[in-house]
C-alpha positions as CSV (number, residue, x, y, z in Angstrom):
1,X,0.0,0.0,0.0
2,X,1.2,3.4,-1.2
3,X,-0.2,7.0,-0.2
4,X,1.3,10.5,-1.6
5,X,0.1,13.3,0.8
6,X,1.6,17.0,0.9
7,X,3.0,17.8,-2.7
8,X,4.6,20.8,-3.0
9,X,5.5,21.7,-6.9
10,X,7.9,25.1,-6.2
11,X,11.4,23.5,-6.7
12,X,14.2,25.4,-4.8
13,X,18.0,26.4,-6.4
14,X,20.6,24.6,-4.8
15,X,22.8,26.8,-3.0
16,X,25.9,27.0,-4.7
17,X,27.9,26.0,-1.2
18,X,26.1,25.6,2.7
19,X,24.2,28.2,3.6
20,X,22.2,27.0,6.5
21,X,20.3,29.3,8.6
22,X,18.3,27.7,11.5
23,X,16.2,30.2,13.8
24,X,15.4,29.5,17.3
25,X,11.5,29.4,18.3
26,X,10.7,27.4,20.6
27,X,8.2,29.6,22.7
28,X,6.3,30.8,19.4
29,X,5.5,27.4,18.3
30,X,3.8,26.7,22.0
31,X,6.6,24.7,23.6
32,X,6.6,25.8,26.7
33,X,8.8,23.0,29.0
34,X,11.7,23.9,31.8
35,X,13.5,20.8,32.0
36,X,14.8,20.4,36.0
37,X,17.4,17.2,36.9
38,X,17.8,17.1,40.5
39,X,19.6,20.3,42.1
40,X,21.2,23.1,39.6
41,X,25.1,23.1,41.2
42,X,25.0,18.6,40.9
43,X,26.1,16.9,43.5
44,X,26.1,14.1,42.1
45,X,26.6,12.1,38.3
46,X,23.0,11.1,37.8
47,X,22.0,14.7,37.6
48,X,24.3,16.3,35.0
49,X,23.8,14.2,32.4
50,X,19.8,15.1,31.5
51,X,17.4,13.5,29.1
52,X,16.9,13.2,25.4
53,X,13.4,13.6,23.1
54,X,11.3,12.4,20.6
55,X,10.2,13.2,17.6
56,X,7.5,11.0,16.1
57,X,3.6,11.0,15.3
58,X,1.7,9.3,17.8
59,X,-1.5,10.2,16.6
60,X,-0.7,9.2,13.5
61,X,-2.3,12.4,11.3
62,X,1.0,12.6,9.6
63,X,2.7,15.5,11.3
64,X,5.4,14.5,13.9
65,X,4.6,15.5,18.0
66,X,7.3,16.1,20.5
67,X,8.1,14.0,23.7
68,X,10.4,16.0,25.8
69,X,12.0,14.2,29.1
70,X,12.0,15.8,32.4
71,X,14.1,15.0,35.7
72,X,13.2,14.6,39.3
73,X,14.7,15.6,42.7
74,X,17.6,13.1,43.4
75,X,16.1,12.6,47.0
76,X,12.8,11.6,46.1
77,X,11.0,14.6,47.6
78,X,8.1,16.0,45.7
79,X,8.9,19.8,44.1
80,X,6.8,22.1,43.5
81,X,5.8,22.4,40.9
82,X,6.6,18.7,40.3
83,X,9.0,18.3,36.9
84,X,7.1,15.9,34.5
85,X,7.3,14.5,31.2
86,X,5.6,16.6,28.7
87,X,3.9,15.9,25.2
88,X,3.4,18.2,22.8
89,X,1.0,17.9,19.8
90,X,1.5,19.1,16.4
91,X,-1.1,20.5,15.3
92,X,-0.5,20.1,11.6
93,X,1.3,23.6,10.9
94,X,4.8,23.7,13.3
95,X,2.8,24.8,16.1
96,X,2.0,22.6,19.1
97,X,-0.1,22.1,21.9
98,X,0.4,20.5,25.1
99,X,-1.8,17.0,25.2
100,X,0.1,15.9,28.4
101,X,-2.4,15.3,30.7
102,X,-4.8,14.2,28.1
103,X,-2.5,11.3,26.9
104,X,-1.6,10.7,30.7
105,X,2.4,11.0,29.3
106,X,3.1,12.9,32.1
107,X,5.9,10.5,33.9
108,X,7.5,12.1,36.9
109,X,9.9,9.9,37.5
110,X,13.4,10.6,37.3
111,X,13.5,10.6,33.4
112,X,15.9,9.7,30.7
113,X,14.4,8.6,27.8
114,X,11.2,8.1,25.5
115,X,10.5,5.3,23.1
116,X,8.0,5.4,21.2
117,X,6.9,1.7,19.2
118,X,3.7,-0.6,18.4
119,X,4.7,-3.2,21.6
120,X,1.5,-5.0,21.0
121,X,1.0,-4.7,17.9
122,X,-2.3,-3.1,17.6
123,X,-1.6,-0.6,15.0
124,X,-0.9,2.5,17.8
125,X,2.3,3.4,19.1
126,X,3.0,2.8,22.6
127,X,5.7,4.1,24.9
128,X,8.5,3.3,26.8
129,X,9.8,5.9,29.7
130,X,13.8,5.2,30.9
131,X,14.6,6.8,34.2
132,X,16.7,6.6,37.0
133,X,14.6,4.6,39.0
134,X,11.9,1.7,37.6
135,X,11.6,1.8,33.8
136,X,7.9,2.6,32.9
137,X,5.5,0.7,30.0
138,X,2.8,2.9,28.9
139,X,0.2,1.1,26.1
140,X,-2.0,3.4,24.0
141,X,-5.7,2.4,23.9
142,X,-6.2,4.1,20.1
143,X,-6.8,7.2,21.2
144,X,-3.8,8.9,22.1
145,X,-4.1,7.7,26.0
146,X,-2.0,6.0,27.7
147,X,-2.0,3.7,30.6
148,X,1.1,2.3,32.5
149,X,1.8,-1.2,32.6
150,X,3.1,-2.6,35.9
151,X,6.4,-3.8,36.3
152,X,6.8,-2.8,32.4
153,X,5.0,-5.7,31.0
154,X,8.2,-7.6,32.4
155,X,10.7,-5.3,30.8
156,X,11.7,-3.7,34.1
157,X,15.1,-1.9,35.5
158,X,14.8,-0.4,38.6
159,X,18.4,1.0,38.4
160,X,19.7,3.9,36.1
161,X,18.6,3.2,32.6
162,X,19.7,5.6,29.9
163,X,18.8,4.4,26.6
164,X,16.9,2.1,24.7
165,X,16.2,0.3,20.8
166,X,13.3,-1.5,19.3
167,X,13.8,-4.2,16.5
168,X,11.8,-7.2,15.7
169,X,15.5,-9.2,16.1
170,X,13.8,-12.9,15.8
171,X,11.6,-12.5,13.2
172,X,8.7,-12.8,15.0
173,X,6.7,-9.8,13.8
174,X,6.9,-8.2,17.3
175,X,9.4,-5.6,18.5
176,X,12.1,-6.6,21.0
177,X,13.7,-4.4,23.2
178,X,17.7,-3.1,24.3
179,X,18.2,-0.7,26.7
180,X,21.5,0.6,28.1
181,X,22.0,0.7,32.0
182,X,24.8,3.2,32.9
183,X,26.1,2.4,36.5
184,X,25.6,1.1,39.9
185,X,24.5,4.5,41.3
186,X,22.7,6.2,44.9
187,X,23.4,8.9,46.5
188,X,24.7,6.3,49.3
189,X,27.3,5.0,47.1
190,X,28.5,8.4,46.7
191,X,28.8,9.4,49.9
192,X,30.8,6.0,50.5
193,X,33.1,7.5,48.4
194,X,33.2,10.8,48.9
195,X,30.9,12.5,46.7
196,X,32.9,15.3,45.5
197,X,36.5,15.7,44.2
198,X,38.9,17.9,42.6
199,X,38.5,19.1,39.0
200,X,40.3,21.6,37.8
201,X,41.8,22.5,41.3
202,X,37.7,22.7,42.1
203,X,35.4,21.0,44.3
204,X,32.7,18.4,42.0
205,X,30.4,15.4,42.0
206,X,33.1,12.3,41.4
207,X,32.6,11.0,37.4
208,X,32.1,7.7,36.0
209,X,35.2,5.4,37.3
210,X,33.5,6.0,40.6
211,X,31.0,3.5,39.8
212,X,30.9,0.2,38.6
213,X,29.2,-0.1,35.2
214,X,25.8,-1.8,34.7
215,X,24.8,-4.8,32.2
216,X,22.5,-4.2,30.0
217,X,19.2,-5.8,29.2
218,X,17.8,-7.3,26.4
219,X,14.3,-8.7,26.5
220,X,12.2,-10.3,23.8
221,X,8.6,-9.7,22.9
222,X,6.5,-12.3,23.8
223,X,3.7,-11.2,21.4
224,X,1.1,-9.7,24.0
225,X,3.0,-6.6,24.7
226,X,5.1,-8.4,27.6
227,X,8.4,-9.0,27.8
228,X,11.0,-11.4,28.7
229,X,14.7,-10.8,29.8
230,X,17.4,-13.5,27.7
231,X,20.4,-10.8,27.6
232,X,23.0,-13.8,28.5
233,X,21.1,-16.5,26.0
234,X,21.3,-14.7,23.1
235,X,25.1,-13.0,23.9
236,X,24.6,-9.4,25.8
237,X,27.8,-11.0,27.5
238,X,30.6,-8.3,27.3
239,X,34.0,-9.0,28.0
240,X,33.3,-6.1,30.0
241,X,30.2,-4.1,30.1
242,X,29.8,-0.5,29.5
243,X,28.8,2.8,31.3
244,X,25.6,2.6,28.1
245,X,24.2,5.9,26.7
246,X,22.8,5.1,23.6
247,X,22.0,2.0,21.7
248,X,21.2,1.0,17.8
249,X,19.8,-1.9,15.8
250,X,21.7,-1.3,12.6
251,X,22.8,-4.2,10.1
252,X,26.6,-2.7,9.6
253,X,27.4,-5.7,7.4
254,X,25.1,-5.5,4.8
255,X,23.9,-9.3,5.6
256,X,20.0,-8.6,6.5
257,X,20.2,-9.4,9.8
258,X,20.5,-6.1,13.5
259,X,23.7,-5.6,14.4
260,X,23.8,-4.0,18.0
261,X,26.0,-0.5,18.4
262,X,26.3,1.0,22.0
263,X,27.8,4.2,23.4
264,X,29.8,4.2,26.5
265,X,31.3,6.7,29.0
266,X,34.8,5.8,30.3
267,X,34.8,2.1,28.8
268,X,34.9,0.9,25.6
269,X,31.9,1.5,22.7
270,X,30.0,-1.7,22.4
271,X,29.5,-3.3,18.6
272,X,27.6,-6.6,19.1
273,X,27.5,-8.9,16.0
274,X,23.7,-10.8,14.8
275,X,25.1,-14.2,14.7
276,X,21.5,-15.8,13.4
277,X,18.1,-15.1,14.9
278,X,18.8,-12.6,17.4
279,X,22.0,-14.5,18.8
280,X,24.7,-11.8,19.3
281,X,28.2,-11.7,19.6
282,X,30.4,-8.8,21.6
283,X,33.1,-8.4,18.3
284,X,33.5,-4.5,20.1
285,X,37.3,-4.8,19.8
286,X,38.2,-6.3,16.8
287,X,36.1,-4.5,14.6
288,X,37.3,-0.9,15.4
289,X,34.8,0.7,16.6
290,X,35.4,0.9,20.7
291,X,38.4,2.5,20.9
292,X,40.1,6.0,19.8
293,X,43.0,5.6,16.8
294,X,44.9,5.8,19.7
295,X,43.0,3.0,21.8
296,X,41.8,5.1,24.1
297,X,38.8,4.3,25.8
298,X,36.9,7.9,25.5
299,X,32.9,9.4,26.9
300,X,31.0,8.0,24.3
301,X,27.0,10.1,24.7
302,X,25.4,10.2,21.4
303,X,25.7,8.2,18.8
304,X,24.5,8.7,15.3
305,X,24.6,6.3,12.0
306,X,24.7,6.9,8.3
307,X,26.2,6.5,4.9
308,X,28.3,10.0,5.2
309,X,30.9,8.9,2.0
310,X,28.2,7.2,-0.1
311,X,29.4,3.8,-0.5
312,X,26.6,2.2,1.1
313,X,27.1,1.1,4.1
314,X,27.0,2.4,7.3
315,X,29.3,4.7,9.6
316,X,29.3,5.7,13.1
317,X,29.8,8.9,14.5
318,X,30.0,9.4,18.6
319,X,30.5,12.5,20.5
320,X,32.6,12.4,23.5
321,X,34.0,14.2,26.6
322,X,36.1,17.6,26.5
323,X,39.8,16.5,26.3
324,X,38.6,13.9,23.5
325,X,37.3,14.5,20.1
326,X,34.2,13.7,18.6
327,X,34.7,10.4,16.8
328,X,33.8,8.8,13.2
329,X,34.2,5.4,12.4
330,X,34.0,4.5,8.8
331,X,33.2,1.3,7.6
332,X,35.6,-0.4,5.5
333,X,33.0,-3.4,5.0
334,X,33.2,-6.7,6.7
335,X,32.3,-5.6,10.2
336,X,36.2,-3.3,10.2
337,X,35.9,0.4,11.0
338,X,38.9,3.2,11.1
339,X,39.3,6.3,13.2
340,X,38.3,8.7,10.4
341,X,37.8,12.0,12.6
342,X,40.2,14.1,11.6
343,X,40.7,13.0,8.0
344,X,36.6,13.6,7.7
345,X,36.8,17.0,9.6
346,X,34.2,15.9,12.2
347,X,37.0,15.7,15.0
348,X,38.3,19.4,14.8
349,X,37.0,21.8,17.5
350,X,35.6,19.0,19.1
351,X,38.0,18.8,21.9
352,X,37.2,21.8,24.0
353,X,33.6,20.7,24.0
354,X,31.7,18.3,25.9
355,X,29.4,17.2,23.2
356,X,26.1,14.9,23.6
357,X,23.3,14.8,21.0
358,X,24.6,13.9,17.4
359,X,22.6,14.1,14.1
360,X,23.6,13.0,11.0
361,X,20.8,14.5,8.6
362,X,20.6,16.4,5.4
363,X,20.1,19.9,6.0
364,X,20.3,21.4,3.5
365,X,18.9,18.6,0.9
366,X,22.2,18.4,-1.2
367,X,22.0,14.7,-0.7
368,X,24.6,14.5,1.8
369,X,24.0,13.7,5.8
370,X,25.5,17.1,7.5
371,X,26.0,16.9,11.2
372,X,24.6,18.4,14.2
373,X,26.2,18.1,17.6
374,X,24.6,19.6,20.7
375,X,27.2,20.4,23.6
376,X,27.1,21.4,27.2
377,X,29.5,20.4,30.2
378,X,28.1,18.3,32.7
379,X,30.2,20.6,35.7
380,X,28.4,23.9,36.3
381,X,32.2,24.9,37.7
382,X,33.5,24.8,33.8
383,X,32.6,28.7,34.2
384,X,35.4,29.1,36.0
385,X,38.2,26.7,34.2
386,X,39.2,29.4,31.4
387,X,41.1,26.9,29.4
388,X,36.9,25.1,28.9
389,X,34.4,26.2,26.9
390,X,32.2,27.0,29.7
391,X,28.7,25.4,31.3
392,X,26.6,26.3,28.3
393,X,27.8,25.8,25.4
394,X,27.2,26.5,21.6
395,X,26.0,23.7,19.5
396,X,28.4,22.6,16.4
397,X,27.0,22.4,12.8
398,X,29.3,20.5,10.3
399,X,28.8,20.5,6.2
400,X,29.5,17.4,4.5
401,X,31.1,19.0,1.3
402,X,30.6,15.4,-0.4
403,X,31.7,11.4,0.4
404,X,32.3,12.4,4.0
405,X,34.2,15.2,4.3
406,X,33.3,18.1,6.3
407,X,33.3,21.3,6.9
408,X,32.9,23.1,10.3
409,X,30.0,25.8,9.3
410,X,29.2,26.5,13.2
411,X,29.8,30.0,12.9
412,X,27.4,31.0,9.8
413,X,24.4,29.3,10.7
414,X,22.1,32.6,11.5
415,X,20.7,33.6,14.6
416,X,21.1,30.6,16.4
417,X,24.9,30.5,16.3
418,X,25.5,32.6,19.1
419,X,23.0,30.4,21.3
420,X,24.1,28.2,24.2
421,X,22.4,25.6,25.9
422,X,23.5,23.0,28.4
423,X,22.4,20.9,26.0
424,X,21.5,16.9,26.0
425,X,19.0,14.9,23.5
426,X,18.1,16.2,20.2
427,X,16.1,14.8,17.2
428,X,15.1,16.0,13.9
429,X,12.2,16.2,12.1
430,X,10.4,18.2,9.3
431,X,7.8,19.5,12.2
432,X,6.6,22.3,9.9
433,X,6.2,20.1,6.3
434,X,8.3,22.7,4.5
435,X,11.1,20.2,2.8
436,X,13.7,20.5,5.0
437,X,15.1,19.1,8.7
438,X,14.2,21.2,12.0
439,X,15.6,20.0,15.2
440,X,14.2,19.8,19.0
441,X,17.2,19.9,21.5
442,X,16.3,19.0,25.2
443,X,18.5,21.8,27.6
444,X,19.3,20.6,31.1
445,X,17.6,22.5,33.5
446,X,16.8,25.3,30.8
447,X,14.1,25.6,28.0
448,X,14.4,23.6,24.9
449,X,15.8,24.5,21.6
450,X,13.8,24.6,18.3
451,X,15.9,25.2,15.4
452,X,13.7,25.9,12.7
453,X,15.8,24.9,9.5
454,X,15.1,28.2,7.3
455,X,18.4,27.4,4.8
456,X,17.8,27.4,1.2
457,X,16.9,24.1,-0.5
458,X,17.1,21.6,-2.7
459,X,15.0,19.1,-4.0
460,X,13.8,16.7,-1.5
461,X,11.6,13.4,-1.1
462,X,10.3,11.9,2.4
463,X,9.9,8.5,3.0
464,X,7.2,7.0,6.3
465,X,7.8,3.5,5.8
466,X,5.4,1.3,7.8
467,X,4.2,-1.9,8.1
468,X,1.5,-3.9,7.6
469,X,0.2,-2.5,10.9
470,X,0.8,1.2,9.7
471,X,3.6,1.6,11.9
472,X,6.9,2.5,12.0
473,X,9.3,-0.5,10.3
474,X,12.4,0.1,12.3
475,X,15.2,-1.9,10.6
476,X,13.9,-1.2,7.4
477,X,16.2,-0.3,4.5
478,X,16.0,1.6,1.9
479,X,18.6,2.4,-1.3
480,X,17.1,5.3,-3.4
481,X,18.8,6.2,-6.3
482,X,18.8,9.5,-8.7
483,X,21.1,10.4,-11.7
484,X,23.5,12.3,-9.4
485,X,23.9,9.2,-7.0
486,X,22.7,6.8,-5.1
487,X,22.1,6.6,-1.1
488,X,21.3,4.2,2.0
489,X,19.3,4.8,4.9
490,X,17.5,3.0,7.8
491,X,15.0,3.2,10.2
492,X,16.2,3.3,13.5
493,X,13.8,3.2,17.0
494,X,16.9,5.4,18.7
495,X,18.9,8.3,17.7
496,X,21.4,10.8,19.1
497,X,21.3,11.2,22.8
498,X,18.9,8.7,24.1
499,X,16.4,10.6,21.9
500,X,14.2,9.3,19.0
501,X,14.2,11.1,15.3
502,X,11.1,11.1,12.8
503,X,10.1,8.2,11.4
504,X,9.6,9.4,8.0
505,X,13.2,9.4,6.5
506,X,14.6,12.2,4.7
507,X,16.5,12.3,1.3
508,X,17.9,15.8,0.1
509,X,17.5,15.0,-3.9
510,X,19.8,18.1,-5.1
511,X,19.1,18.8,-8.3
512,X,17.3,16.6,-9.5
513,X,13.3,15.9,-9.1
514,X,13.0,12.4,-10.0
515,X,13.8,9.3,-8.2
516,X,14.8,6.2,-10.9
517,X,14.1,3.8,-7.9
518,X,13.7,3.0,-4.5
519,X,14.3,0.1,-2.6
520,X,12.7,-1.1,0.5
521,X,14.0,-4.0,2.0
522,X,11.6,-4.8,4.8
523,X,13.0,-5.9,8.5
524,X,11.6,-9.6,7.2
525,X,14.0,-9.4,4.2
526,X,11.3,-8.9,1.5
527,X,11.8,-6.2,-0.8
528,X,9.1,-3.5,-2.8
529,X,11.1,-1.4,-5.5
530,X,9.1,1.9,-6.6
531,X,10.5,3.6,-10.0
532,X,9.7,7.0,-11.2
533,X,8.7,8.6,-8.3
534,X,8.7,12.2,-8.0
535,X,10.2,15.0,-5.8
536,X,9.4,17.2,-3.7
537,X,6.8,15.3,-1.5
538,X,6.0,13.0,1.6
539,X,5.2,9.5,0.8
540,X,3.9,6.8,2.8
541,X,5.1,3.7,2.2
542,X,3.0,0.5,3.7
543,X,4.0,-3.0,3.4
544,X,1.5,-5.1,2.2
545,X,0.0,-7.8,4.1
546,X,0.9,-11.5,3.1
């Protein structure tokens, strides 16, 4: 099943080089959300390293909502008011209302994360809340409300969980689920060991190496919207497990089966190999993509993946801790990936920044995934450290000139260049159904960001691909080809920093106006190929039921 909605026939000029221009507007559009994680000078880890949002259309009208994450007080006391989860209708121009109370979204735990997927498989998404503290399940009833699931439908951690994926991993139709625990962590434990030490000659909360990393959890879908844990059946063994941010379901060999990438802070990134079936391997070490060219274990937070050189398949790009740069593995095929940082210009200016939410999207629909990195330093004391770029920080917005290369544009990107944020999660989106990328940046106790994307444009095509359910296919692939080239995307459940991007995957097109083909192979390894399909619109893809 195929449906074309939102043509627009005015074709843009491609800018002659990057010109993007982003405007910040978050208050204008009705967003009206002051993110609070425990108390503002952080005492302790658990509140300096905030939350992340979604982007994705719950009630399913074709325009994309936001789900931003709030904190809590780290003792457990009530606040007042008391910091909740908030959701935000589109409704169907850019602008937004806020539906929380009416979709009963309004969490206030100690929040994370959001996930949004069909768990049960009734054709509405549901949603899955990460916090530090017990996970929650919330299933939608079909009309946008939610109700919480007790002891999440068996997919419960009641320590600090940061992340999490969805992917249908053993071919069962129903979406199984990762998520990333980051340490053994209470303000007990802290106290144990002092709580505070030096940094920079200055009194602060003691960092990661203080605590001893959490396993992860991987649990399957038992096909009633329950869940069951088999993390050391099917492999989610590491040699050593990670402090986990933010995890993917990506196939980075090209064989048709999820692969399993994780973020970590202080240990090594996580690549987990599909053996068969949803049987995984930990292959973190010998395929590159764990360690610094240096081997250097560095603060993996977000993560993003995407074709950036066009040779279809899949790189990696993390952002890490100030004193480190921001990382990009390239894939050299067969599961091996170099340090290609510096040689692919991601890694300069990186270094004074402590960088979180990472975006690889096209902004400005030259057919090439640009990058957006949202920063902020996790010590309120980096005010006073001259040699540091400060608390708040200034986000970085990199050009990929073509095949990877790019081009450090953070300085001529309009009114919003001058903007700091203590910046987390971010996502993207085309919120406003104009043809190009906005993006929704979650601020640690602060407002959020929303960048509307005001560059000049290209020629553009968006793709919802759903299945046979009408929901979103994550681990779907699709190969869409032009005249001027052809390029690889995927559906993914996560993205950035333990955040969630649209589901309806954006292609800048250039030039041209027609696609020659696209290819869909579905997360059951059946393929659709469309030919001759036009610019310039939104498309909704829908696999057909066997």
């Amino acid at each position: 099943m195929m449906r074309y909605f939102h043509l627009l026939f005015c074709i843009f000029p491609l800018a002659a080089s990057a010109q993007f221009h982003f405007v910040e507007n978050a208050k204008e559009r009705g967003i009206h959300f002051q993110q609070i994680n425990g108390s503002p000078i952080k005492e302790y880890i658990v509140e300096a390293k905030g939350a992340g949002v979604s982007a994705i259309d719950v009630d399913g009208d074709g325009w994309d909502d936001i789900y931003l994450i709030n904190g809590a007080s780290i003792d457990g006391k009530p606040l007042n008011p008391q910091p909740r989860n908030q959701f935000f209708r589109n409704q169907g121009d850019g602008t937004f209302e806020d539906w929380t109370d009416r979709t009963g979204l309004g969490d206030t735990g100690f929040g994370t994360g959001g996930f949004f997927a069909d768990v049960d498989n009734d054709g509405d998404l549901d949603c899955y809340v990460t916090n530090y503290g017990p996970n929650q399940l919330y299933l939608n009833d079909g009309n946008c409300h939610f109700t919480k699931v007790p002891n999440a439908g068996g997919a419960q951690n009641e320590g600090w969980t940061t992340g999490a994926a969805f992917a249908d991993i053993n071919g069962d139709g129903f979406p199984d689920l990762y998520i990333g625990n980051y340490a053994y962590f209470s303000p007990h434990l802290a106290e144990k060991f002092g709580k505070m030490g030096p940094f920079h000659g200055l009194p602060a909360f003691i960092g990661p190496s203080s605590y001893q990393p959490a396993k992860d959890n991987l649990f399957l879908n038992n096909g009633d919207g329950t869940f069951t844990d088999v993390s050391e059946e099917r492999g989610i063994d590491a040699f050593e497990p990670g402090r986990s941010f933010t995890p993917f379901f990506t196939d980075l060999d090209n064989d048709g089966d999820l692969d399993l990438y994780m973020s970590d802070d202080t240990t090594y990134n996580h690549l987990y190999e599909n053996l068969s079936d949803g049987f995984f391997e930990d292959i973190s070490l010998i395929a590159g993509a764990a360690l610094s060219e240096n081997g250097v274990a560095q603060g993996g937070m977000g993560v993003a993946i995407a074709d950036v050189d066009g040779d279809l398949d899949l790189d990696i790009a993390v952002c890490n801790y100030d004193g480190e740069y921001n990382i990009l593995y390239r894939n050299e095929g067969n599961l091996q990936f170099v340090d290609a940082a510096y040689p692919s210009g991601v890694g300069q200016g990186t270094v004074r920044k402590v960088s979180f939410g990472m975006l690889l999207q096209d902004f400005d629909n030259d057919g090439w995934p640009d990058m957006h990195v949202a920063c902020g330093h996790v010590y309120p004391v980096a005010d006073q450290v001259p040699k540091l770029d400060g608390y708040a920080q200034k986000s970085l917005y990199f050009h990929n000139t073509g095949e990877g290369i790019f081009t450090d544009v953070s300085a001529n990107v309009g009114p919003v260049a001058n903007i700091k944020g203590v910046s987390r999660g971010s996502a993207a989106a085309d919120f406003d159904h104009d043809g190009d990328l906005d993006i929704i940046v979650n601020n640690l106790d602060g407002e959020p960001f929303f960048l509307e994307n005001q560059s000049p444009i290209a020629n553009w095509l968006q793709l919802a691909v759903q299945n046979e359910n009408g929901m979103p296919a994550y681990g779907a692939r699709v190969i869409l080809t032009t005249a001027e080239r052809t390029q690889l995307q995927e559906l993914y459940s996560s993205a950035s920093f333990i955040s969630q991007n649209s589901a309806a995957l954006h292609f800048g097109l250039g030039k041209t106006t027609i696609v020659e083909q696209i290819e869909i192979r579905w997360p059951d390894g059946t393929k659709q190929t469309m030919n001759q399909v036009k610019g310039n619109q939104r498309i909704v893809v829908q696999k057909s039921k066997n």
